[in-house]
N, C-alpha and C positions, 0 to 999 in steps of 0.2 A: 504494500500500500504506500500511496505518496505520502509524506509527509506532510504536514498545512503548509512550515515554513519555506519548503522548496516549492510548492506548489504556486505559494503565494511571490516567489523568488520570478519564478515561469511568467506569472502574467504582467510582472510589474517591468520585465525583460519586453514582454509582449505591447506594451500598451507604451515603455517609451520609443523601440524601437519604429515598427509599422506604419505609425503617421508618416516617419521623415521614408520609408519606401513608397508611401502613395503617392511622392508627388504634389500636396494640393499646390491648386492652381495660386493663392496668394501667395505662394513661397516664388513662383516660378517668373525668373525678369522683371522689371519695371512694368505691372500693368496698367493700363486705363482705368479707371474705377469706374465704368461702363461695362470693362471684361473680366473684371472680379467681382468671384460671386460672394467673396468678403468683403466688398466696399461697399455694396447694393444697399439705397437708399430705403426700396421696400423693405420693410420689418414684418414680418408675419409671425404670428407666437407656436409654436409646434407643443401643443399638448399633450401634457404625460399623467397630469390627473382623470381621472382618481383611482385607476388599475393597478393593481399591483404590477403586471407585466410592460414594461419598459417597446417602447418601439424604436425600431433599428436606425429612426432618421436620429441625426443629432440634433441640437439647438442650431438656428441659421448662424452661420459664420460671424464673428464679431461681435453677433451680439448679446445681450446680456437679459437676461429672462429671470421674475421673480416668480414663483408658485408658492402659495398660502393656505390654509384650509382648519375651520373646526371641526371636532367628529366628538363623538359622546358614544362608546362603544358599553354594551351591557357582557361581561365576561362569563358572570354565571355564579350560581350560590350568593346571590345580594351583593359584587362587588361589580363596581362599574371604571371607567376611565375617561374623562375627559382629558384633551390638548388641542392646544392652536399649534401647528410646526409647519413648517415649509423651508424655504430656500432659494438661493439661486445657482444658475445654470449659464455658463458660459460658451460660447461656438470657440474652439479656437483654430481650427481647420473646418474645409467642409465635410468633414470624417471623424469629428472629434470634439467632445466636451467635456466640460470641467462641474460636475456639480457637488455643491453643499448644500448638505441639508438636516436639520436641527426641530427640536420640539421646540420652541419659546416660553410656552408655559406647559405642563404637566399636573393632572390632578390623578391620582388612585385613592380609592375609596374602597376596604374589604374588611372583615373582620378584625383588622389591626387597626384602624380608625381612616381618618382623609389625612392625606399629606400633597404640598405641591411644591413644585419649584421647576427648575431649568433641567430638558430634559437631555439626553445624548446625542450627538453629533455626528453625522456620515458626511467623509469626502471620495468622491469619486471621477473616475473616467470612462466616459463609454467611445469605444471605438468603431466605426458600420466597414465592414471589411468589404462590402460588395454590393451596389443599387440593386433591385427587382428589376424585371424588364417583364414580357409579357407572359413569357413562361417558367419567370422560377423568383422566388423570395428575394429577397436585400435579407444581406445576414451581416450580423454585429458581437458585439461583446461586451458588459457592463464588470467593472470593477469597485466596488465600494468598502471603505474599510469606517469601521466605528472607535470613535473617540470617544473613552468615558466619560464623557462632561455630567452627567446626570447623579446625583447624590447616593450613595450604596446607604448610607445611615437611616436615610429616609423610604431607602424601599424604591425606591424609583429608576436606579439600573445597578447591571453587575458591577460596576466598577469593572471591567474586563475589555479589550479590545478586541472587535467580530470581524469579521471579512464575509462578504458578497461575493462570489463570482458567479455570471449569468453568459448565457447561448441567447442569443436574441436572433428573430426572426419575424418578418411582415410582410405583408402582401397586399395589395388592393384586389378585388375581385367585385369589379360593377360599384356599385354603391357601399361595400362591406370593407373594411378597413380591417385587416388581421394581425395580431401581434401573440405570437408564441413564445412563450420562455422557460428556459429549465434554470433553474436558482442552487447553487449548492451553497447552503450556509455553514461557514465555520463557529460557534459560537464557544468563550470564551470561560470555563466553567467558575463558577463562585461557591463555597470559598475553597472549594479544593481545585489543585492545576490540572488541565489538559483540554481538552479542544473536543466540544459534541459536535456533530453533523445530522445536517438534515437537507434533504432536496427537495424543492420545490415543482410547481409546475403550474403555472397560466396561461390561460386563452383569453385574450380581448378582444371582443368583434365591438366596431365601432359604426354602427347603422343611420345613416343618411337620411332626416327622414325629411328636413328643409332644408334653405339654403344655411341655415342659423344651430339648426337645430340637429344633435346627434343622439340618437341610442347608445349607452353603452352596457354590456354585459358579457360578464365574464367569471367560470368557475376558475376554482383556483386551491389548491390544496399543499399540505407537506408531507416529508413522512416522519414518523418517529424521530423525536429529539431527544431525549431521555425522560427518565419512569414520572418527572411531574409533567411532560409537553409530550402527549402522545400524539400519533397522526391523525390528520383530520381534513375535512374539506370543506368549503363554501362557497357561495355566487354571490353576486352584487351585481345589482341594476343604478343604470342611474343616467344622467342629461347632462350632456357637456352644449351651454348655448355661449355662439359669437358674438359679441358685443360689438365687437369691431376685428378687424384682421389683427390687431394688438393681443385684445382683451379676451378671454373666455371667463363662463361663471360655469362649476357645477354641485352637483347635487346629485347623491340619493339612496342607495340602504346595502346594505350586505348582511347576508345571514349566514349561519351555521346551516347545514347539509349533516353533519355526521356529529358522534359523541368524542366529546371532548374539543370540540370549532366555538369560538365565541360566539353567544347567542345571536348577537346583531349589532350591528354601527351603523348611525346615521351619520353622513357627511354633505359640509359645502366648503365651497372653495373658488380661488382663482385665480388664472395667469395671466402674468402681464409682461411683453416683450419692452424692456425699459430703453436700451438704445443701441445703435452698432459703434461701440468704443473702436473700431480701425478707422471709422471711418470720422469718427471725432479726430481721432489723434491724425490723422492725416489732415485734414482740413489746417489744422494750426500750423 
């Protein structure tokens, strides 16, 4: 079996090297900012709420994207969780982004009483190693690693650092927007050392149903993490609507499917494409 540490050695090899093999076109001569598609004045926001499963396009080159959202999830035996978290996402090739992402505020409520504060932190890289065309997926690779920012005293994370690595996969077919992912999580055990594993797996079909307005839904499950997180599964429905080609708002529920899945989460939320820093910094 691989190790986490070399594992995690592999992709972090994988994710500096590959950009500077693809070539992007902002890297290549003195362009027009007409024929870079990092300069490009249009801003369009590329949405990644509220799916678990990550799509293989990146953030538009340049620019710089916020995502935000409440949820109030019920966990089950009377204890529930509310947080506000989001983040920002950076394009820094047309192949590649930079994202951070963090709770703001954190509340848990169980048997031990409420407590809140500032939750933990994830930095990440996703890479799209290859566009769709008409007959075969864009495929990608998501990297995320967790910062324990969040308080162990109070219950609210392991104090331990986790790793993400994801297979990402999408497709358009007609009006149906596809985003598959396989998720292996390395998680970081408290208070005894060594590293659980659990794999993931989502499907997000993203359904067209105006010009404004999108369906989304998507099962989504893990498998065994150890003897208190056994495997489980669940779906979530919900409306991602355009505000403007910047802006989207969404909204809508997920539920547990199997024993031991959190009962259900309500969510809203929204992104917002804030600007293209190349093309700031080139202006001056």
């Amino acid at each position: 079996m691989i190790k986490s540490s070399s594992l995690l050695r592999l992709w972090i090899v994988t994710f500096v090297f590959l950009p500077f093999c693809s070539g992007p076109a902002w890297a290549q001569g003195s362009p027009q900012p007409s024929e870079s598609p990092c300069l490009n004045s249009h801003i369009a926001a590329v949405v990644s709420r509220p799916t678990v499963a990550n799509a293989t396009d990146p953030t538009q080159c340049g620019v710089v994207e916020a995502e935000y959202g409440f949820e109030h999830q019920w966990v089950g035996a009377g204890a529930h969780h509310n947080d506000f978290a989001g983040g920002l996402r950076f394009g820094l090739t047309p192949n590649l982004d930079f994202h951070w992402y963090s709770a703001a505020f954190l509340n848990i409520a169980d048997g031990s009483g409420s407590r809140s504060g500032f939750g933990d932190t994830w930095l990440g890289l996703k890479y799209r190693f290859v566009r769709q065309s008409k007959h075969r997926p864009s495929f990608g690779a998501f990297y995320a690693a967790k910062i324990p920012s969040a308080s162990v005293v109070k219950g609210l994370g392991s104090g331990e650092v986790d790793h993400s690595l994801s297979f990402l996969a999408s497709k358009d077919i007609h009006k149906v927007h596809l985003d598959f992912n396989v998720i292996q999580l390395l998680i970081g055990r408290h208070p005894t050392p060594g590293v659980d594993h659990t794999t993931g797996l989502a499907l997000a079909s993203w359904i067209t149903l105006t010009r404004r307005l999108t369906l989304v839904v998507e099962p989504y499950g893990y498998t065994l993490l150890n003897q208190s997180n056994p495997a489980f599964a669940s779906t979530m429905g919900g409306f991602s609507y355009q505000l403007q080609p910047r802006v989207y708002l969404d909204a809508g529920l997920d539920v547990g499917v199997t024993h031991g899945a959190p009962n259900k989460r309500v969510y809203c939320g929204i992104t917002y494409s804030l600007a293209n820093v190349y093309s700031l910094l080139k202006s001056r």
